[in-house]
C-alpha positions as CSV (number, residue, x, y, z in Angstrom):
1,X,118.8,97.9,80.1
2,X,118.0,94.3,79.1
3,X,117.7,93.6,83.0
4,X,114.7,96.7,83.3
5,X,112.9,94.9,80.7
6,X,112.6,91.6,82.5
7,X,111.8,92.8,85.6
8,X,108.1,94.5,86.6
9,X,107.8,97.9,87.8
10,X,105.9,96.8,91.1
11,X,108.6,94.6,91.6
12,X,111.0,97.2,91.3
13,X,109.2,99.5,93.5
14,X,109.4,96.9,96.5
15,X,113.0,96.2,95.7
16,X,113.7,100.0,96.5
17,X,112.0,100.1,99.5
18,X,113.7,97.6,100.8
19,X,116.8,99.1,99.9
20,X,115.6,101.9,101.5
21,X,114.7,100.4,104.8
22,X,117.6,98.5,104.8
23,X,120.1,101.4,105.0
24,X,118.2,103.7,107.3
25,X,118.6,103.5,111.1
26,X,115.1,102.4,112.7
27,X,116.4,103.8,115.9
28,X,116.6,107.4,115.3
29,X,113.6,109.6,115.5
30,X,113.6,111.0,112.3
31,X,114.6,110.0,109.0
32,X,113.3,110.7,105.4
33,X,109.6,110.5,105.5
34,X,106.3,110.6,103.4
35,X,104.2,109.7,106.2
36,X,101.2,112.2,106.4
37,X,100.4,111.2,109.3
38,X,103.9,111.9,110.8
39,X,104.1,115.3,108.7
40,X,101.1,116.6,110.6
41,X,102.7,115.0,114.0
42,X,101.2,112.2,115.0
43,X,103.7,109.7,115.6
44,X,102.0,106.3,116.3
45,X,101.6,105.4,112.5
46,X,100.6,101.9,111.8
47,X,102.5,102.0,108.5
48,X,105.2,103.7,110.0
49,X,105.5,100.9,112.4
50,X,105.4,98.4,109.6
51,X,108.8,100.2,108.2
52,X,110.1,100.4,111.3
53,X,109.3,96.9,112.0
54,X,111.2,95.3,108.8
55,X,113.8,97.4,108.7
56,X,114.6,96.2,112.8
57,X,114.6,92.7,110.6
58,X,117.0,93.6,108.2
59,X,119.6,94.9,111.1
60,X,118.9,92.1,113.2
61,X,117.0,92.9,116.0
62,X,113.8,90.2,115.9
63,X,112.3,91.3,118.9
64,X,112.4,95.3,118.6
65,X,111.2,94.3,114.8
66,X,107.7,92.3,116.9
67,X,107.5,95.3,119.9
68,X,107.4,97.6,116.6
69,X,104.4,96.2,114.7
70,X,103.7,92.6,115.3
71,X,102.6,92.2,111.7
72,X,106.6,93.4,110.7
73,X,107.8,89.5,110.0
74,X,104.4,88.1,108.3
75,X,104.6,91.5,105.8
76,X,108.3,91.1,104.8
77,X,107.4,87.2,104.2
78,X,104.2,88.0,101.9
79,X,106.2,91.0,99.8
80,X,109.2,88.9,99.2
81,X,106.7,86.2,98.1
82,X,104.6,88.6,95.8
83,X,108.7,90.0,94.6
84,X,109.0,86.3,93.7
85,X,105.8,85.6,92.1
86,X,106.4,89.6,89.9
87,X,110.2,88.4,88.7
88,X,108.8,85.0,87.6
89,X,105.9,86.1,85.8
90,X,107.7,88.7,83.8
91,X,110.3,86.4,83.3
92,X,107.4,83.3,81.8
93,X,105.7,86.3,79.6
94,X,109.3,87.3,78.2
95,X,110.1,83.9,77.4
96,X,106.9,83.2,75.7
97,X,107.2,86.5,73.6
98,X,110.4,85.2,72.6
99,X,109.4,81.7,71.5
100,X,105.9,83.4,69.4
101,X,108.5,86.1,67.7
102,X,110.9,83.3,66.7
């Protein structure tokens, strides 16, 4: 519990997406979806693509990850940065709570 106190929600949320995109397959049509664009069936998604695009990085494949959405490697760079920059802060705050409490 100790470990959900130091960390920040946002953080958390893009920790389980990556999780997430990690164990899907990118290569099957279908998988678990909240896309509205793909529940009303359009399939070209840009966001979808994104997805797509880091979870091709996470299995490996560079160059279906940049034929997928070009922006795939750039994105995963700049959320594992902000990940990064929401552990340290909440870690800084937590530490400074502790040292004004006493």
């Amino acid at each position: 519990m100790k470990f959900l106190q130091r960390i920040d929600i946002e953080a958390l949320f893009w920790l389980t997406a990556f999780a997430y995109l990690t164990f899907i397959n990118p290569y099957t049509p279908k998988h678990l979806d909240f896309c509205l664009f793909s529940l009303v069936g359009i399939d070209n998604c840009p966001g979808c693509g994104l997805g797509k695009s880091i979870s091709m990085i996470f299995h490996g494949d560079f160059t279906g990850s940049f034929n997928s959405h070009p922006l795939g490697i750039p994105a995963l760079i700049l959320i594992i940065k902000r990940i990064y920059q929401l552990i340290k802060n909440k870690i800084v705050l937590q530490n400074k709570l502790e040292v004004f409490n006493g």
